[in-house]
Structure formats: C-alpha cells, structure tokens
Short mmCIF file of the C-alpha atoms (twelve columns), coordinates in Angstrom:
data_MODEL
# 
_entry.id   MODEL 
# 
loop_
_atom_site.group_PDB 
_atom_site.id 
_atom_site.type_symbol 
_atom_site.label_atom_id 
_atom_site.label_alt_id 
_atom_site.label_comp_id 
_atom_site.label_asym_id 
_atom_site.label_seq_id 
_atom_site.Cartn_x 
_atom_site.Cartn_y 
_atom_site.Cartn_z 
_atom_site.pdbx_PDB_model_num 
ATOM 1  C CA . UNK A 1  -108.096 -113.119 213.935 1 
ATOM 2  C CA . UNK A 2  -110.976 -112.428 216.134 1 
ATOM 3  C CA . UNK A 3  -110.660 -109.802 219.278 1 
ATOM 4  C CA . UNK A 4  -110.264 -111.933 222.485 1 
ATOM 5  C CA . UNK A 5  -112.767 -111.412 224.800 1 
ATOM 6  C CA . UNK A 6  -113.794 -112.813 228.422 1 
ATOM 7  C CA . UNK A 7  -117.283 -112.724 229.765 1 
ATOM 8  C CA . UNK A 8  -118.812 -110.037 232.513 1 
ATOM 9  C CA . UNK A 9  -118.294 -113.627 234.934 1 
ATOM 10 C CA . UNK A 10 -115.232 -114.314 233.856 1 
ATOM 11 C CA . UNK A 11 -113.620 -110.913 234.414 1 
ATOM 12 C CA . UNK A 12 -115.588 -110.926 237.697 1 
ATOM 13 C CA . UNK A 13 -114.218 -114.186 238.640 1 
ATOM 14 C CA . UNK A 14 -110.606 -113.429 237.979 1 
ATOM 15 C CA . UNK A 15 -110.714 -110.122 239.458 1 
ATOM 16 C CA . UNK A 16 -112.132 -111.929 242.659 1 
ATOM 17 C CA . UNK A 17 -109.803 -114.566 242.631 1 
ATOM 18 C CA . UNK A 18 -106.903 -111.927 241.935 1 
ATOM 19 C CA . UNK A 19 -107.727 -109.975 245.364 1 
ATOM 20 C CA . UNK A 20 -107.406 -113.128 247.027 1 
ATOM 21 C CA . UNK A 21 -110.445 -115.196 247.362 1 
ATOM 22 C CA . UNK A 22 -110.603 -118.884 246.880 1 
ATOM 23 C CA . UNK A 23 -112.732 -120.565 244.688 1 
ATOM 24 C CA . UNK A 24 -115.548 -121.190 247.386 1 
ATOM 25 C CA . UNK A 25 -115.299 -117.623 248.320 1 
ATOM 26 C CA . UNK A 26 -116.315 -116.485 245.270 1 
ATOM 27 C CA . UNK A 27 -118.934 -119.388 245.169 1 
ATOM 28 C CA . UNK A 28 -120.224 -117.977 247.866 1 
ATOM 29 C CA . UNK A 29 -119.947 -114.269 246.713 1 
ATOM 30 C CA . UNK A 30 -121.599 -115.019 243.038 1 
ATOM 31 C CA . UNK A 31 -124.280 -117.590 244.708 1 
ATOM 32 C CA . UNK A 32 -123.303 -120.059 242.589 1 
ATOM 33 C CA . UNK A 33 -121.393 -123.763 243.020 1 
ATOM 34 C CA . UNK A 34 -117.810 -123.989 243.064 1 
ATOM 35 C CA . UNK A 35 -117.869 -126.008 240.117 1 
ATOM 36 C CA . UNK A 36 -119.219 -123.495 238.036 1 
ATOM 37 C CA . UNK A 37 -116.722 -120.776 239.323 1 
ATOM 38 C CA . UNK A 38 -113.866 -123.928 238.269 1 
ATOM 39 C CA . UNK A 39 -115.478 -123.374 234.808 1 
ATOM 40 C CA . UNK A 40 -115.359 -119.445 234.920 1 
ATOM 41 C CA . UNK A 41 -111.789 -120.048 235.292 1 
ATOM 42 C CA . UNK A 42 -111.100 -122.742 232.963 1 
ATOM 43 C CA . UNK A 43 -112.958 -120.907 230.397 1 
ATOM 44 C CA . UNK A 44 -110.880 -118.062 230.687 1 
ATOM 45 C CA . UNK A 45 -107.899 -119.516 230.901 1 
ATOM 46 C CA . UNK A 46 -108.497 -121.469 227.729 1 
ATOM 47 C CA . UNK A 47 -109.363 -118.259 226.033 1 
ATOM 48 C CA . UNK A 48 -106.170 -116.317 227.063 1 
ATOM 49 C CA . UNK A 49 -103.903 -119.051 226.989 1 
ATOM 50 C CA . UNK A 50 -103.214 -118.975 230.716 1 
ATOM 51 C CA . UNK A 51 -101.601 -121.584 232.917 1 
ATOM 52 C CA . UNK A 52 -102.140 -120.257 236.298 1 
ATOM 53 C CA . UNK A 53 -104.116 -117.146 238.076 1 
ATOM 54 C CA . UNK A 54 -101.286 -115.447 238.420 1 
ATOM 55 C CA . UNK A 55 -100.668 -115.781 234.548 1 
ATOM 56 C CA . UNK A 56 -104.112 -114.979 233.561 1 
ATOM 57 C CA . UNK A 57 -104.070 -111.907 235.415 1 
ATOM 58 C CA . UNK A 58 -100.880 -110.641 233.722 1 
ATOM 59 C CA . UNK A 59 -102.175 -111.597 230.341 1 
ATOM 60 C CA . UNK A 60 -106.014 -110.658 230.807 1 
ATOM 61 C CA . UNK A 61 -104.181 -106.864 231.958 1 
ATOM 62 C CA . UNK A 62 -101.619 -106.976 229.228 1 
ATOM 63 C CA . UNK A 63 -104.748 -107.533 226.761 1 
ATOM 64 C CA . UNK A 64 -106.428 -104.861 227.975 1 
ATOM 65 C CA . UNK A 65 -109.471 -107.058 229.053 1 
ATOM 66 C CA . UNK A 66 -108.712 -105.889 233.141 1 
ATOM 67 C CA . UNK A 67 -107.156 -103.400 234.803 1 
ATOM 68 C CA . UNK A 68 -105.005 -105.171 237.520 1 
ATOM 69 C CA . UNK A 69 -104.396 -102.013 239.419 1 
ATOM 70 C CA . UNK A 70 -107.932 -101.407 240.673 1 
ATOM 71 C CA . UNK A 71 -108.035 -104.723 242.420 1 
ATOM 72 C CA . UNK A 72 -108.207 -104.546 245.632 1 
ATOM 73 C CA . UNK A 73 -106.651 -107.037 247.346 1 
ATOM 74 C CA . UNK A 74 -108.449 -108.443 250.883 1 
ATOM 75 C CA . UNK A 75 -106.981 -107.647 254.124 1 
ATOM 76 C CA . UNK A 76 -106.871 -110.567 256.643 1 
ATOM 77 C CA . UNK A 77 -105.538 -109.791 260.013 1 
ATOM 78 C CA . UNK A 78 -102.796 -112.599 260.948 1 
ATOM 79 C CA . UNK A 79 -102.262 -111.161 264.396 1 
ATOM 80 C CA . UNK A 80 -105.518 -109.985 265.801 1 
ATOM 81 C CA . UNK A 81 -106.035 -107.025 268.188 1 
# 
C-alpha cells in the first residue's frame, strides 16, 4: 500500500480551516475562489477517509501528515473593549 500523502495546499488548507477560518477566509487568505478551497478539502478528505474537519484533523495528525498542536487557533473578541 502506498504512503498517504496530502498536498503543500491541502495541509495549508486544513491547518487554516482547523484555527478557525471559513472557507472564504481562506479564499481570501490563499487568493484563490472558494470553490477551489471546497476542492482542497474534498480532496483531502477523500484521501484520508475523513467525514468532517474535525475528523480530518484527528486523522491527518494521527498519520503524521500535521501536527495539530502548532495550530494556532484565531482569537475573535465577542465582547469588545
């Protein structure tokens, strides 16, 4: 059986989506469409056999593809100053 592997975007994608951007977020972070950042995600899900972000984080770090602990995860005020 063949090593899995994800793509530089992919990984990039998940670990953006895993600190807590959405979709057009990371659109707008990669300068690319949301539709392509869909298919980032799709891809890798496919590849890993995920189901949800959440689940393709825990089985892209349990593979070894990510580390989930250097993610850091954005900070939105919900009561500003």
């Amino acid at each position: 059986m063949s090593e899995l592997h994800l793509s530089p975007r992919q990984l990039q994608v998940l670990k953006l989506a895993g600190a807590g951007y959405t979709t057009y977020q990371i659109a707008r972070i990669l300068h690319c469409s949301p539709y392509t950042i869909d298919t980032h995600k799709a891809k890798a899900f496919d590849k890993i056999g995920a189901f949800s972000m959440v689940h393709a984080l825990v089985l892209a770090h349990q593979l070894g593809l990510l580390d989930v602990t250097e993610i850091e995860p954005i900070r939105i005020p919900i009561f500003p100053d």
